[in-house]
Structures are given as C-alpha cells and as structure tokens.
RODREN-426663 format. One record per residue (C-alpha): residue number from 1; residue in three letters; x, y, z. Coordinates in steps of 0.2 Angstrom, whole numbers. Example, Ala and Ser with C-alpha at 12.3 -4.5 7.8 and 13.67 -1.06 7.14 Angstrom:
# RODREN-426663
{seq->1, type->ALA, east->62, north->-22, up->39}
{seq->2, type->SER, east->68, north->-5, up->36}
# end
This chain:
# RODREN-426663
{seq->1, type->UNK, east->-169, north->-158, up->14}
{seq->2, type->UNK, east->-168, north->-144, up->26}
{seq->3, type->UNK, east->-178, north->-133, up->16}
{seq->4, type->UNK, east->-193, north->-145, up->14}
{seq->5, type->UNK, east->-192, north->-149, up->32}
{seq->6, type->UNK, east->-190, north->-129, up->39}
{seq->7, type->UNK, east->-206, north->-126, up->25}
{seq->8, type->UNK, east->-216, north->-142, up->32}
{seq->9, type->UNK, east->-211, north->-136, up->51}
{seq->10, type->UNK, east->-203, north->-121, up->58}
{seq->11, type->UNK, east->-187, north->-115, up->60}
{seq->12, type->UNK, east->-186, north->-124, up->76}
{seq->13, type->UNK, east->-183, north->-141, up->64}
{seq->14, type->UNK, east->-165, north->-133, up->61}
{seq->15, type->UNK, east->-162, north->-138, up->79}
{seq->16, type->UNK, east->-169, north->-153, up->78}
{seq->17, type->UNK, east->-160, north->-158, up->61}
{seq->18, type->UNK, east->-142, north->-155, up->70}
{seq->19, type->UNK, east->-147, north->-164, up->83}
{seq->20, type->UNK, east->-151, north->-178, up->73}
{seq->21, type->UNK, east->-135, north->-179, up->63}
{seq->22, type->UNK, east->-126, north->-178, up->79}
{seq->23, type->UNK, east->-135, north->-192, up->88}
{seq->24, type->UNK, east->-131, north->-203, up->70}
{seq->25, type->UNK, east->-114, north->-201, up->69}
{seq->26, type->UNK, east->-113, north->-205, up->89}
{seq->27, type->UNK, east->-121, north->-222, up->84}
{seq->28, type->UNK, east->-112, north->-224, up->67}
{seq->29, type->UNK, east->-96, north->-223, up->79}
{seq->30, type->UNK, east->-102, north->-236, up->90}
{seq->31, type->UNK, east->-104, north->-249, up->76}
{seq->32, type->UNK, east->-91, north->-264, up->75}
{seq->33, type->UNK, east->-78, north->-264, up->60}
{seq->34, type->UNK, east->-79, north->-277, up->48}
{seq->35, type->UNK, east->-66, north->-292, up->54}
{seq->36, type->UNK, east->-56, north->-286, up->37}
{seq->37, type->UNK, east->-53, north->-269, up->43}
{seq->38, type->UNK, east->-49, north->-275, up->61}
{seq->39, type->UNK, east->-29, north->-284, up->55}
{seq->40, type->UNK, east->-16, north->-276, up->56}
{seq->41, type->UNK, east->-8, north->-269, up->40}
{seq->42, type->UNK, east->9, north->-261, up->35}
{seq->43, type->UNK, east->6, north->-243, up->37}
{seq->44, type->UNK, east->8, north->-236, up->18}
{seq->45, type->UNK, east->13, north->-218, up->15}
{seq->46, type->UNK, east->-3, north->-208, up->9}
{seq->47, type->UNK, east->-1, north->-190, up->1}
{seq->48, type->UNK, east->-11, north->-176, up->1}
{seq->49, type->UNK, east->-9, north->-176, up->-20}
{seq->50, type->UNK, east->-17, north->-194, up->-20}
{seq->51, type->UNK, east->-33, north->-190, up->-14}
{seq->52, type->UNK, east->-36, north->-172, up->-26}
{seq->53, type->UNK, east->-33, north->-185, up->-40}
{seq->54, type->UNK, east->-47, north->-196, up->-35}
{seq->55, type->UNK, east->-61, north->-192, up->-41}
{seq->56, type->UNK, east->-73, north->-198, up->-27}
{seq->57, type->UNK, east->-66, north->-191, up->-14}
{seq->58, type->UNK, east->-67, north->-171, up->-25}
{seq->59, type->UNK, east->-84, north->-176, up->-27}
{seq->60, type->UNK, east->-87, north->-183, up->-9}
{seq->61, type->UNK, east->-78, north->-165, up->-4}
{seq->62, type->UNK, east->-90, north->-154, up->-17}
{seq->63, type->UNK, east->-105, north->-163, up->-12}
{seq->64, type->UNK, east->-100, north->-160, up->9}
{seq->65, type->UNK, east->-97, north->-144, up->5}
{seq->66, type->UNK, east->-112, north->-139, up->-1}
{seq->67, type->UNK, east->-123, north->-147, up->8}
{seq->68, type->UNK, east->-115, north->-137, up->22}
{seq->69, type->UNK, east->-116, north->-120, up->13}
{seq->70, type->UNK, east->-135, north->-125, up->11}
{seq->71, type->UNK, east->-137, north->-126, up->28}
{seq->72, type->UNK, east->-129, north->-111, up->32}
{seq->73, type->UNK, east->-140, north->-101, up->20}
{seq->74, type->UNK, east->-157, north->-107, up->27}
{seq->75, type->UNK, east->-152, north->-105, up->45}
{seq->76, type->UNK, east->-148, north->-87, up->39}
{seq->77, type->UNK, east->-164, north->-85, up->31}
{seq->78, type->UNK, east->-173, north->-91, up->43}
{seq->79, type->UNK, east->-163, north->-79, up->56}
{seq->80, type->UNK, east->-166, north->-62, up->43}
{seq->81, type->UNK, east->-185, north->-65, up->42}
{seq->82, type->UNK, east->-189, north->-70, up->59}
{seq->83, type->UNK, east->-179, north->-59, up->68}
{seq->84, type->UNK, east->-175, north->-43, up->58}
{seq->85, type->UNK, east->-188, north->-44, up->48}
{seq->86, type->UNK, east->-179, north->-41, up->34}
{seq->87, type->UNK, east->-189, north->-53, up->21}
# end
C-alpha cells in the first residue's frame, strides 16, 4: 500500500501514512471492550512456547514483520533517489 500510494503521491505520503497509523491506533485505544472482556478472570499462566506453537500468531508475526521491512525499504528508496541521487 505504501508503494502505490508513494507512486500516486510523493514521497511526502510516507509521512502522511505514519501519521495516519498513529492517529488509528490512538482511536482503536479509545474504543470500549466488549462487556465479556471487561470480568474479571483467574489470571492463567501463559508461556512464551505457547504462542511459537500457534499458528496465528507466527503468521500474524511474519506478516507484521514484513509489512514493517516494506516500509523501511521504500522510505530508503525514496531517501537514495531523492537525496543522493543514487537511482
């Protein structure tokens, strides 16, 4: 998504972009838990071997990470050909 965007715009949407993720999660931590998660529970004992067996959170992890080296990598595109001059 980054890439399409920095193509359509400049690299000036990068900003933007980070921005905009910011200003989502600041909302998404405003919202109101569900009733369900609000009781009180019995604390259970969760290990770090549990969650490399799931599958969705190694995937949820992969997909995070990458999205974050994608990021990376046009932002320093971006910073070699408008700065350097190198592409």
């Amino acid at each position: 998504m980054v890439r399409f965007l920095t193509s359509l715009f400049t690299e000036g949407a990068v900003i933007y972009l980070l921005f905009g993720g910011i200003v989502v999660i600041l909302l998404s931590s405003l919202a109101k838990l569900p009733q369900s998660m609000s009781d009180t529970r019995v604390q259970e004992k969760l290990s770090c071997r549990g969650l490399l067996k799931s599958r969705k959170f190694v995937w949820t992890m992969v997909v995070l990470i990458q999205g974050a080296h994608a990021s990376y990598y046009n932002y320093g595109v971006l910073y070699l050909k408008v700065y350097i001059g190198v592409i």
